[in-house]
SERO-4910 file (N, C-alpha, C, O; in steps of 0.05 Angstrom, whole numbers):
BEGIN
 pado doro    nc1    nc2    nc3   cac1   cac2   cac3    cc1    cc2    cc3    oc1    oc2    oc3
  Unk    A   -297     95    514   -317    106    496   -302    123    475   -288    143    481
  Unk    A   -307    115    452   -289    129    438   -308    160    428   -332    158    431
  Unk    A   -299    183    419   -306    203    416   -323    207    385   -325    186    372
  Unk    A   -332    228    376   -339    235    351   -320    231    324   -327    223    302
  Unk    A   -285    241    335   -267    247    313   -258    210    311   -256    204    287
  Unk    A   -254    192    325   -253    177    325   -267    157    310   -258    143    292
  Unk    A   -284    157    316   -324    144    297   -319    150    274   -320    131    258
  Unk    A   -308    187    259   -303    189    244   -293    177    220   -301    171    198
  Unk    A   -260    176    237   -227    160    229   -239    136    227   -229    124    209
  Unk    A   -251    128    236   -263     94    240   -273     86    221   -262     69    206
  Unk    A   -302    100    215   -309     99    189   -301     99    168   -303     80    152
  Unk    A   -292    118    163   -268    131    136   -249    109    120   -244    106     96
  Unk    A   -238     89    152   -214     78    149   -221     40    142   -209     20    133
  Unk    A   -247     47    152   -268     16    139   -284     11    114   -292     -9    103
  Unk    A   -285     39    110   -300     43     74   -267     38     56   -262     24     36
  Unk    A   -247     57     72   -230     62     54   -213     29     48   -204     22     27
  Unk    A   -212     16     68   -198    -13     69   -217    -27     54   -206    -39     36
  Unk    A   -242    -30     54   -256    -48     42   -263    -40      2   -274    -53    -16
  Unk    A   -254    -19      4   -255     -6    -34   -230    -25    -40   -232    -44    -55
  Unk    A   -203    -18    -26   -183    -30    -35   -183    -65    -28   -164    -77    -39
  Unk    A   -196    -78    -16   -199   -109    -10   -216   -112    -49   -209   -126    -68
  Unk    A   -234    -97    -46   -247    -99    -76   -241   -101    -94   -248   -119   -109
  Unk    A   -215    -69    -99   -197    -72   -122   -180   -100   -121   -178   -118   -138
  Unk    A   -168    -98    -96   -149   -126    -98   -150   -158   -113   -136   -175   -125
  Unk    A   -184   -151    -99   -198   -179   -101   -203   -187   -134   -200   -209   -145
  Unk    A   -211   -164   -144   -214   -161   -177   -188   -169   -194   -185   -186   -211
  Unk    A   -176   -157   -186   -142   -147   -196   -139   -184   -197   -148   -198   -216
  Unk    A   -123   -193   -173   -109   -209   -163   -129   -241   -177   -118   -260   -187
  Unk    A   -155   -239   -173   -177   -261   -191   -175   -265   -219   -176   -287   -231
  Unk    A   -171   -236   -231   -165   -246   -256   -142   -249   -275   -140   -254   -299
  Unk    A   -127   -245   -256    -97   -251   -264    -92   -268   -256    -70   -273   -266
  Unk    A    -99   -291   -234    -87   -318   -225   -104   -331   -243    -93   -342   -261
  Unk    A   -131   -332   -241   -151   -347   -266   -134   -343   -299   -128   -360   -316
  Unk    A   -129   -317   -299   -112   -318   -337    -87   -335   -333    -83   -349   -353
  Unk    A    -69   -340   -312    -47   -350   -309    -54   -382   -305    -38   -398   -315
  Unk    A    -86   -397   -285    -81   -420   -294    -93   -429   -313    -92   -453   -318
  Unk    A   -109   -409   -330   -108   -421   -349    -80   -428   -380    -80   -446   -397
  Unk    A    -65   -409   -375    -50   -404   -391    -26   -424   -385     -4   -428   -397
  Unk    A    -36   -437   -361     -8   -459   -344     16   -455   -338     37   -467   -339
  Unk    A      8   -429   -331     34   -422   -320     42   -421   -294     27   -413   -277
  Unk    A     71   -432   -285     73   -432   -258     65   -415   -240     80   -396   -238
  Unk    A     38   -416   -220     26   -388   -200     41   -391   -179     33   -379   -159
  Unk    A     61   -403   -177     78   -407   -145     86   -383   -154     75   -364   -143
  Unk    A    112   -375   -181    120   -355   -182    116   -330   -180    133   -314   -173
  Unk    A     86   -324   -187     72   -298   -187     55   -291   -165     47   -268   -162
  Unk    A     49   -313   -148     43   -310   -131     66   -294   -106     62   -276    -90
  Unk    A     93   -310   -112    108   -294   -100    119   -260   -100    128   -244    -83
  Unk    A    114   -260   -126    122   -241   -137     97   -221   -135    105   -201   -147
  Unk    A     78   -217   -129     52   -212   -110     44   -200    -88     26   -185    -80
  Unk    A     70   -219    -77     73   -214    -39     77   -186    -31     61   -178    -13
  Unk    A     91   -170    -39     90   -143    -35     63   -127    -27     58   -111    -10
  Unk    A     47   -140    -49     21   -128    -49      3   -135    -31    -15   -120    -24
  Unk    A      6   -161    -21     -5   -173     -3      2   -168     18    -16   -157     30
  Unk    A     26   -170     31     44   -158     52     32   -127     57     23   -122     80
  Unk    A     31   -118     48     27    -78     45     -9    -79     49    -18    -60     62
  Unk    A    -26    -98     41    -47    -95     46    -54   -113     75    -77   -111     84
  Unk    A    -44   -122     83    -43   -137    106    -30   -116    132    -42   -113    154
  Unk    A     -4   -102    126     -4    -79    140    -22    -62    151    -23    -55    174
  Unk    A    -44    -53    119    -57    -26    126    -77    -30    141    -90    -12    151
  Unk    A    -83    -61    145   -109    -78    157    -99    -72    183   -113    -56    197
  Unk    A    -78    -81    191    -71    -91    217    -64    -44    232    -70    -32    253
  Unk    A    -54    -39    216    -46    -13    228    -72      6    222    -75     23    239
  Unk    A    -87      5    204   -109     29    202   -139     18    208   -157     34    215
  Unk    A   -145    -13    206   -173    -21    208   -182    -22    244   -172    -31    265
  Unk    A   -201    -12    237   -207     -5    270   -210    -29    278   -209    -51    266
  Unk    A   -215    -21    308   -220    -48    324   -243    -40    345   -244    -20    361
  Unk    A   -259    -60    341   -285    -70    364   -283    -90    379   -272   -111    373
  Unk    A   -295    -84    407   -294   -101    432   -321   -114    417   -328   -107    394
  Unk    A   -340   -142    439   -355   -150    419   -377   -140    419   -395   -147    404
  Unk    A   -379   -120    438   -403   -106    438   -412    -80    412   -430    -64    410
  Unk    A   -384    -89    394   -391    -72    367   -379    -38    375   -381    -19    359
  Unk    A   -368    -38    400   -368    -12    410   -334    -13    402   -320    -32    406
  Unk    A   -327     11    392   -304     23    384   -290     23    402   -296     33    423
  Unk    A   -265     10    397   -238      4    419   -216     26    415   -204     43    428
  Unk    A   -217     17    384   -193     35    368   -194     45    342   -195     27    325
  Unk    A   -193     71    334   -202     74    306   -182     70    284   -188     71    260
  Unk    A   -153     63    294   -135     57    272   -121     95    256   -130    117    254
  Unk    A    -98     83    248    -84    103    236   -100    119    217   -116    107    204
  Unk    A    -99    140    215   -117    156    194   -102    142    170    -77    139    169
  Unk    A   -123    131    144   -109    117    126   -100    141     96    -86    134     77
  Unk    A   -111    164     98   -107    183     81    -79    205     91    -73    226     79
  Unk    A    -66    192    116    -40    214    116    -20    202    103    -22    178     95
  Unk    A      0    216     98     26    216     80     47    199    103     43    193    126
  Unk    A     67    193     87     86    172     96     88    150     96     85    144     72
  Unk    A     91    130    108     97     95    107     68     91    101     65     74     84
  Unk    A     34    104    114     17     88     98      8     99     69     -9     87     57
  Unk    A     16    117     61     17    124     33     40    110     11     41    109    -13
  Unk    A     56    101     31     82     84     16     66     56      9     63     42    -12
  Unk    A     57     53     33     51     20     35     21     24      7     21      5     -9
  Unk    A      2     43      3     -9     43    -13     -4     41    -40    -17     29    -57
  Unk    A     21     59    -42     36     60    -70     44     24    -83     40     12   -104
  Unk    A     56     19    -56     59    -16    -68     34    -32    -74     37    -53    -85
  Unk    A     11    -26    -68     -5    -38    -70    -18    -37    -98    -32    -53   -111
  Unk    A     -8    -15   -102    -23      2   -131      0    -16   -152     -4    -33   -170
  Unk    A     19     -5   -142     44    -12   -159     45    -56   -170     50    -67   -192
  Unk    A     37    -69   -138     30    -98   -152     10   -107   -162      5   -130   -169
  Unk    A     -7    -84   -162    -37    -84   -176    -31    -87   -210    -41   -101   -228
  Unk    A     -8    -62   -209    -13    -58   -235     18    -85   -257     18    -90   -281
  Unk    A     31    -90   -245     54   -111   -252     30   -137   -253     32   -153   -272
  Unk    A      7   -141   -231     -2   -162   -236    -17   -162   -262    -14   -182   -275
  Unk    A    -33   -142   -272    -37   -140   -303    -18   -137   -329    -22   -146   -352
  Unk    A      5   -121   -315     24   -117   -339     28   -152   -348     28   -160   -371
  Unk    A     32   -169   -326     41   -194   -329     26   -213   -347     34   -233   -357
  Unk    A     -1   -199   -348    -21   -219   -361    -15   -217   -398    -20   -233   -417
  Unk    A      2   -181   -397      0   -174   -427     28   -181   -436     36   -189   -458
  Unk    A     41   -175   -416     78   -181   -428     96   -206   -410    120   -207   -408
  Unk    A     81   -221   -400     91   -239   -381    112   -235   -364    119   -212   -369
  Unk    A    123   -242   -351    132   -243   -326    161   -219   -331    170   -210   -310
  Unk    A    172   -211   -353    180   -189   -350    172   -159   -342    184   -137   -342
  Unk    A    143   -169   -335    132   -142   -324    136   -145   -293    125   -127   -280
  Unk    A    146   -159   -283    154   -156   -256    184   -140   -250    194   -129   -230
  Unk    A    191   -144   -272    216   -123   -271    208    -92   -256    222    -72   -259
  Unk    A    201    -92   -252    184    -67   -255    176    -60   -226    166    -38   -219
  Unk    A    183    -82   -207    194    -74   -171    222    -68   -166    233    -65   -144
  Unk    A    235    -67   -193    259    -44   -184    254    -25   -186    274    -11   -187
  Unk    A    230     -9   -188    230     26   -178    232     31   -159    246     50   -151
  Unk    A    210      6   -135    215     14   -108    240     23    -97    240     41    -80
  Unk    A    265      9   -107    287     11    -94    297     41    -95    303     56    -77
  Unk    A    298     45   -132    308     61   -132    285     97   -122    296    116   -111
  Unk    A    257     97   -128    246    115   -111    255    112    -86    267    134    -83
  Unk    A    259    100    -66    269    103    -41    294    113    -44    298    131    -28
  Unk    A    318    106    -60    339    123    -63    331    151    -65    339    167    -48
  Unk    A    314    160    -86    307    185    -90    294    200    -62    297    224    -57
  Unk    A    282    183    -46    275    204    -30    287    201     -7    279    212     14
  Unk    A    310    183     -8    324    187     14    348    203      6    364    208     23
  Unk    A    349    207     -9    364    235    -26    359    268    -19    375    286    -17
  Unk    A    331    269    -17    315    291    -12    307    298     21    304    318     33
  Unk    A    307    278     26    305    278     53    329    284     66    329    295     88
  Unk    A    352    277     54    382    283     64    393    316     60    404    332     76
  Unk    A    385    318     33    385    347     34    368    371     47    377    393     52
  Unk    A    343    360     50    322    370     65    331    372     91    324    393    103
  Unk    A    345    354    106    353    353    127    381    369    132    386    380    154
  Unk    A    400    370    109    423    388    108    415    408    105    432    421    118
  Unk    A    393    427     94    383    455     93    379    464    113    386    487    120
  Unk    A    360    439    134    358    453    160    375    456    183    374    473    201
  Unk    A    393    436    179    416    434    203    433    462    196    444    474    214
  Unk    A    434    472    171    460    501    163    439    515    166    445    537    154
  Unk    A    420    516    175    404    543    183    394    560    164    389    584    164
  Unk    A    392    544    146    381    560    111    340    549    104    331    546     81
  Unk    A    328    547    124    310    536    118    297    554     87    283    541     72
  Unk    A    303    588     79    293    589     64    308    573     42    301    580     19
  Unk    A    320    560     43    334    548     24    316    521     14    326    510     -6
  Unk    A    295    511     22    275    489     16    258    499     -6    242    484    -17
  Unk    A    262    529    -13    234    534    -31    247    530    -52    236    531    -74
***
């Protein structure tokens, strides 16, 4: 039997998955519809997509609750509003949301534009290294 805070997270994390199935669904419809009309190869952009798809298929599988079939709460799933890998995995989502429109206005050189991921992850594995060197030398006021 799952508890109150649970029911909560549950809820939260089924409104909040199904806003983003919405955006997706909008996003991703009218940019494959502009592309066949425009005849352009959708194998390509479709691939080039996957990220977004991949990252939303994650947040399904790691934050969307789960019911036995009695509708009764098994599992309420990761809180989908904390920080880290599912705020990352959101960022990509946002991020092939928005390459899938850039694409419709500047064509397929707007996919350039999944080399930030790489390099933001340099950046914060940058910060995190130093963040982590502040605290190992015993300078934590040294983070402000």
């Amino acid at each position: 039997m799952a508890n109150a805070s649970n029911k909560r997270i549950a809820q939260l994390n089924k409104g909040t998955l199904l806003q983003l199935d919405r955006i997706s669904f909008a996003v991703y419809v009218s940019a494959f519809v502009y592309f066949l009309v425009s005849k352009r190869n959708i194998f390509l952009d479709l691939l080039l997509c996957s990220p977004g798809f991949l990252a939303q298929y994650w947040l399904h599988k790691t934050c969307g609750p789960k019911y036995d079939e009695n509708k009764q709460l098994i599992k309420a799933g990761l809180y989908i509003n904390q920080g880290g890998v599912i705020e990352y995995m959101k960022d990509i989502m946002i991020l092939s949301w928005g390459l899938a429109m850039f694409s419709v206005g500047f064509g397929r050189k707007a996919y350039f534009g999944w080399l930030i991921v790489p390099v933001y992850a340099v950046y914060k594995g940058i910060n995190i290294f130093r963040t982590g060197k502040a605290i190992m030398s015993g300078g934590s006021d040294k983070l402000q």
